[in-house]
C-alpha positions in Angstrom: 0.0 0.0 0.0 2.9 2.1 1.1 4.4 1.2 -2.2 1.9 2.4 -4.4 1.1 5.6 -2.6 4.8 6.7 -3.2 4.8 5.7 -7.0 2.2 8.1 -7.6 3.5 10.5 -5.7 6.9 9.8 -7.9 5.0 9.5 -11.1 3.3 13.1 -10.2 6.7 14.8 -9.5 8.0 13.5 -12.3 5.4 14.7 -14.7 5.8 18.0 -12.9 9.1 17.8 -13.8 8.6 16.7 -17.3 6.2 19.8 -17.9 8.5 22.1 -16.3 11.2 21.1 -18.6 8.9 21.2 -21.8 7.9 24.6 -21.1 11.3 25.7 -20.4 12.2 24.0 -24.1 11.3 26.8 -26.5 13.8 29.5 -24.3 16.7 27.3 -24.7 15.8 26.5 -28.4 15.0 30.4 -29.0 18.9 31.1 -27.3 20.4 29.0 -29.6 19.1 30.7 -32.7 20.9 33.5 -34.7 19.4 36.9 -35.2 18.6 37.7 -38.3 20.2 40.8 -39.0 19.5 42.3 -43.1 22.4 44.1 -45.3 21.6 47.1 -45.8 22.6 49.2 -49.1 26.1 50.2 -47.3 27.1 46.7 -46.6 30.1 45.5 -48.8 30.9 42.2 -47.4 30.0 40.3 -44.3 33.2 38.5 -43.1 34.1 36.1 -39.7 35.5 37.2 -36.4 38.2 34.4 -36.9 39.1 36.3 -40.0 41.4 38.0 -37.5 42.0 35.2 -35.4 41.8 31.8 -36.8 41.7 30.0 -33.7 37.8 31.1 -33.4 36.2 29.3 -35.7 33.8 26.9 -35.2 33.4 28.7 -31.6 30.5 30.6 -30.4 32.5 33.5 -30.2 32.8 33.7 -33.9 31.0 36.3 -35.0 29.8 38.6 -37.7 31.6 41.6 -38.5 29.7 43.6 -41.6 32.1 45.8 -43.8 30.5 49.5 -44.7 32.9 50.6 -47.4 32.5 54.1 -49.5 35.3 52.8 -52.0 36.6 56.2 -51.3 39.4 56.9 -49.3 39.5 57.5 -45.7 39.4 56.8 -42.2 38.3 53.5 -40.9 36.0 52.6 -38.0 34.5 50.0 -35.8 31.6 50.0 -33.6 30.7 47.5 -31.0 27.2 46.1 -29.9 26.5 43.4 -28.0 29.7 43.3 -25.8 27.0 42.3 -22.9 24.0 40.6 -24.6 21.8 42.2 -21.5 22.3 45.9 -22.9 19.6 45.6 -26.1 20.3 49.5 -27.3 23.8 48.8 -28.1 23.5 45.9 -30.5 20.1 47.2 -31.5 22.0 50.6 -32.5 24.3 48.6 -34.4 22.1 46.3 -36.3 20.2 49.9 -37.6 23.5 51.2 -38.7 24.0 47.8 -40.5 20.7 47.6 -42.1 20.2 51.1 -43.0 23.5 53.5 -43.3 25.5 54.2 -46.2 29.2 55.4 -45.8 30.1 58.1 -48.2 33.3 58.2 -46.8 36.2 55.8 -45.5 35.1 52.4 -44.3 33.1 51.0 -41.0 33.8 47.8 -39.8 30.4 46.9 -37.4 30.1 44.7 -34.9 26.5 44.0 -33.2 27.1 41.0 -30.9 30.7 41.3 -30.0 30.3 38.9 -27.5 28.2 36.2 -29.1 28.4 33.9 -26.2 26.7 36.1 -24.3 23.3 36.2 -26.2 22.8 31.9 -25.8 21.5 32.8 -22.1 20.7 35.2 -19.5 21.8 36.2 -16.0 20.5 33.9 -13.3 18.0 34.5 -10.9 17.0 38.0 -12.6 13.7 36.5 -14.3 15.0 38.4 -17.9 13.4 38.0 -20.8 14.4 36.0 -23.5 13.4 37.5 -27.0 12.6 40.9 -28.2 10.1 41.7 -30.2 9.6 44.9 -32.8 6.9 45.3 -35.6 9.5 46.5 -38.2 9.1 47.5 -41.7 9.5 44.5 -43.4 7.3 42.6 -40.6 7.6 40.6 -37.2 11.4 41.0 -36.1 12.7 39.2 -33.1 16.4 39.7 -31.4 17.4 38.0 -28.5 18.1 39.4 -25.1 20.8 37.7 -23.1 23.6 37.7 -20.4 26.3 40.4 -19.3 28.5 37.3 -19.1 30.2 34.5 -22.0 28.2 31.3 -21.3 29.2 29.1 -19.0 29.3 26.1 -21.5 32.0 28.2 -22.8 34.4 28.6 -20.2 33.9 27.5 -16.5 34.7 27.3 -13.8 35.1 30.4 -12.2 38.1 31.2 -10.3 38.0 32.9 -7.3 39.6 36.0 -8.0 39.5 36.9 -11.6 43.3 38.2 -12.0 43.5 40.7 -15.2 46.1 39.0 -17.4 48.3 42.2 -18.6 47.8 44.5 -15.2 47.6 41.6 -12.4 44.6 43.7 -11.2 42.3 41.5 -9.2 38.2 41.1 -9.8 35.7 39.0 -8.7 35.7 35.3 -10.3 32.6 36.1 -12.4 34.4 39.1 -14.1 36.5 36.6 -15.9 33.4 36.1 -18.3 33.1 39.7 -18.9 34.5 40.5 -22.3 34.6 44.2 -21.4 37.2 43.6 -18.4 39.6 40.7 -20.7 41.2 43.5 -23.1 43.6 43.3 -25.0 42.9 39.6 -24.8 45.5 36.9 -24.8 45.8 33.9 -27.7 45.9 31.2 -25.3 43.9 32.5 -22.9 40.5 32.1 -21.7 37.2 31.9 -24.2 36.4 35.4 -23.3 40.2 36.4 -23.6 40.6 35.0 -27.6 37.5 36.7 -27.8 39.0 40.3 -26.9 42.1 39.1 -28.6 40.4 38.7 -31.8 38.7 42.2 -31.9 42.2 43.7 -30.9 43.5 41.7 -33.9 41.0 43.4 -36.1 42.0 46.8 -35.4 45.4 46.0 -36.1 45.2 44.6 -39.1 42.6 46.8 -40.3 44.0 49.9 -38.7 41.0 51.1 -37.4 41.1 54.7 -36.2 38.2 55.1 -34.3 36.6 52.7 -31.5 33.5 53.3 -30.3 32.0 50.1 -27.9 28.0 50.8 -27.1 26.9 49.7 -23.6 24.3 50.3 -21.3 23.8 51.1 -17.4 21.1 51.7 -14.8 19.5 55.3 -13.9 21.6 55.2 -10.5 24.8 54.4 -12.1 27.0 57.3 -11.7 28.6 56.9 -15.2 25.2 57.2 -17.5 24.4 58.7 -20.5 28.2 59.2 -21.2 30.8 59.0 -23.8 34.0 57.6 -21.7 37.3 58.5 -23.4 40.7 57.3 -23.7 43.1 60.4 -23.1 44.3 60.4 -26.7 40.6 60.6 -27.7 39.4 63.1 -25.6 39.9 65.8 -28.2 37.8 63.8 -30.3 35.1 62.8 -27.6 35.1 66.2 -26.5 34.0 67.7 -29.8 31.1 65.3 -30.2 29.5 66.5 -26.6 29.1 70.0 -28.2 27.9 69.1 -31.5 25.2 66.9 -29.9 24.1 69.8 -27.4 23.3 71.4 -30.6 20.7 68.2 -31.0 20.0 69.3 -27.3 21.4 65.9 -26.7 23.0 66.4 -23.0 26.0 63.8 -22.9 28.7 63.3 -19.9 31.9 63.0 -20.8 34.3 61.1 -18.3 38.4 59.8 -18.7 38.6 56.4 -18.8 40.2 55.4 -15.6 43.9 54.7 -15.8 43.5 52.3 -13.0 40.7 50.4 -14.2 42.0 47.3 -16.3 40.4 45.1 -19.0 37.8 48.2 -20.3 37.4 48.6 -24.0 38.2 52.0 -23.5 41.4 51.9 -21.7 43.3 48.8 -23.0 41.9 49.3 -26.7 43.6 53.1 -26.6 47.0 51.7 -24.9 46.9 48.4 -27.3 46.4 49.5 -30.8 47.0 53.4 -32.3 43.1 53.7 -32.5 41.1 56.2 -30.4 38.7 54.4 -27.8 35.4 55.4 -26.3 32.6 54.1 -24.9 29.3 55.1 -24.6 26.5 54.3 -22.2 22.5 55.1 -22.3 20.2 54.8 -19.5 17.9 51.7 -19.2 16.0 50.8 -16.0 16.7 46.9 -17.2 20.3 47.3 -15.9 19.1 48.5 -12.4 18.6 47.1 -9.3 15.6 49.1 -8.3 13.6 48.1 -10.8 10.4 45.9 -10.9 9.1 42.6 -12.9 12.1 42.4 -16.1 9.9 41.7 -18.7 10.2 42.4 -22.7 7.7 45.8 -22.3 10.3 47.4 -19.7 12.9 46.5 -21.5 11.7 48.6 -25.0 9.2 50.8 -23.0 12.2 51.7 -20.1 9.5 53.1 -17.7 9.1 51.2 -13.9 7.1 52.7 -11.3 9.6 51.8 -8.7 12.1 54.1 -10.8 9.8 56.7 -11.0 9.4 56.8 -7.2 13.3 57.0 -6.9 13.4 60.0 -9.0 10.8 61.6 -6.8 13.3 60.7 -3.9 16.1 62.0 -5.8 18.3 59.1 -6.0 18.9 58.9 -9.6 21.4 59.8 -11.7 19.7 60.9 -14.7 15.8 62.7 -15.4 13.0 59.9 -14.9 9.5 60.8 -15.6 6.7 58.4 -16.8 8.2 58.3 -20.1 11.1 56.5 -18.6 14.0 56.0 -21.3 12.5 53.6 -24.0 14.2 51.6 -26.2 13.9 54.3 -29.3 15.2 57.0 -27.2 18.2 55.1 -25.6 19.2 54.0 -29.6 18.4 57.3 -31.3 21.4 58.6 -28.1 23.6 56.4 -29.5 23.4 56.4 -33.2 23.4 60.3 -32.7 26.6 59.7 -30.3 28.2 57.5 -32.9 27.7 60.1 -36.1 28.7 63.0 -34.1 32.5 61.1 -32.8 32.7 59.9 -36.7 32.3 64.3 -37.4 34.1 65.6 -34.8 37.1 63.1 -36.1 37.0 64.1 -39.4 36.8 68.0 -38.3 39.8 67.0 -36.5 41.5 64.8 -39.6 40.3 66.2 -42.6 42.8 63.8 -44.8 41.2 60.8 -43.5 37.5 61.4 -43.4 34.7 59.1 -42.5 31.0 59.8 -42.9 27.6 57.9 -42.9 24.6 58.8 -44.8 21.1 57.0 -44.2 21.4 56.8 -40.7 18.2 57.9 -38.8 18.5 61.1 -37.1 17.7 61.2 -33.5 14.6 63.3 -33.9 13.4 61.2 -36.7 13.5 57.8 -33.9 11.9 59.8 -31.3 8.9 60.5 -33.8 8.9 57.2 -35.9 10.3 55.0 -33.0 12.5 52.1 -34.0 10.3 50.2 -36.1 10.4 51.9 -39.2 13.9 51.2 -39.7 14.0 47.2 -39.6 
């Protein structure tokens, strides 16, 4: 009697169990699929990560880095999205410049998922959403949404104490997952190392002049709705601030820590002759105030309980019940990214490097993001 009681007790745990797992099914299946991302009319070729670095392929850090070339003479470029697969405006900013911007100028080497790894899951415990959805022009468009961390079927364990390769600086064990603290990258180090290595490959070979790497951070973050600057391209950075006040576009501008290893920023400038910034937009996604994650706060960016911190004044940037949706936070950086591609031409006339196509900031704010997919 006993006995039988406890096999259906078993037999009901287990197809518990069973249902849990098939509904958790279609996110892991959903992970493991690429975005589709279009060429647009600028795109000359579509070419490997492990172009650079060999050692990549067949990895799922191997990603696609689009070619924007005028045919013209010029500067060159690169812009990074997707260097954590949890801050959507950045590789949403650079898929638009893929899919829609013509250079007539110089070439633009575009990265949107620089860590690729990153996008086949999502932070633990935070509840985050898995896809994205837009209505775009040419219909139903989905993009993933996915971890600040390379996957840990990619590299594991943890150490630890995460000890930065070319400063010894020490980090907590989960940095070591965090592309944008493994700079310059090492050959035969970790995943996330090759991974850095590889894109610091790329701008040498390429000699890319410019480096800008789009992020995202949360409305209490000191160091939001910034461009942060390597010292050689402050000149540079600085210029861009004042031509987007003219867009009444109010920007920070902060130096990129000289005691801070492993940041795009400041190991990309120090590593390779290019001129390294990053740029961050607000997004209440990234906080740890806000509410229930879901795919509507993530494009909407409003959250009650980040309105009520504004009232209470504990934010770092304006918060109203518009919040900071998705359209606003990618029309900041594709503005951000055309004015540090003016200000350096203004600044090196001989090697110029201009886009054309590229929606205006005013033109998201009215249209939204849609439009333009």
């Amino acid at each position: 009697m006993a006995f039988g009681r406890n096999a259906v007790t078993s037999m009901v745990i287990l197809g518990l169990a069973l249902g849990v797992v098939g509904a958790a099914i279609p996110g892991y299946l959903a992970a493991g699929r690429e975005d589709v991302i279009r060429r647009g009319p600028g795109v000359a070729a579509v070419h490997r990560l492990s172009r650079w670095f060999p050692a990549l392929a067949g990895t799922s850090g191997d990603t696609d880095v689009y070619l924007l070339d005028s045919g013209k003479p010029g500067a060159a470029g690169l812009v990074l999205g997707g260097t954590h697969g949890n801050e959507p405006a950045g590789y949403m900013t650079a898929i638009l410049i893929v899919e829609n911007a013509v250079p007539a100028s110089g070439r633009l080497l575009v990265v949107p998922h620089a860590n690729r790894s990153s996008l086949t899951h999502t932070d633990y415990q935070e509840a985050s959403p898995r896809l994205l959805e837009f209505q775009g022009a040419s219909g139903r468009r989905t993009f993933r949404y996915g971890s600040r961390a390379t996957n840990p079927t990619d590299q594991w364990p943890d150490p630890d104490i995460y000890v930065h390769a070319a400063s010894g600086q020490q980090l907590s064990g989960a940095e070591t997952r965090n592309l944008n603290r493994a700079y310059p990258g090492r050959p035969d180090g970790t995943f996330t190392e090759r991974v850095a290595f590889a894109i610091a490959s790329l701008i040498r070979s390429e000699k890319v002049d410019v480096v800008i790497d789009l992020h995202e951070a949360s409305p209490e973050y000191p160091v939001v709705n910034a461009i942060v600057a390597h010292e050689r391209a402050m000149p540079v950075a600085s210029a861009a601030v004042l031509n987007l006040e003219f867009e009444d576009i109010k920007i920070g501008l902060e130096p990129s820590p000289k005691n801070l290893r492993g940041l795009s920023h400041r190991e990309l400038g120090d590593a390779t002759e290019a001129l390294a910034m990053l740029c961050e937009t607000s997004n209440v996604s990234q906080g740890r105030l806000r509410g229930a994650t879901d795919a509507r706060q993530v494009i909407e960016g409003t959250d009650d309980k980040y309105l009520r911190a504004a009232g209470l004044g504990r934010l770092s940037v304006p918060f109203d019940e518009h919040g900071w949706p998705m359209k606003r936070r990618v029309g900041r950086h594709a503005a951000t990214v055309a004015a540090i591609l003016a200000a350096f031409t203004s600044a090196h006339p001989e090697q110029s490097i201009s886009l054309t196509g590229l929606p205006s900031y005013a033109d998201l704010m009215a249209r939204g993001l849609e439009p333009y997919l």
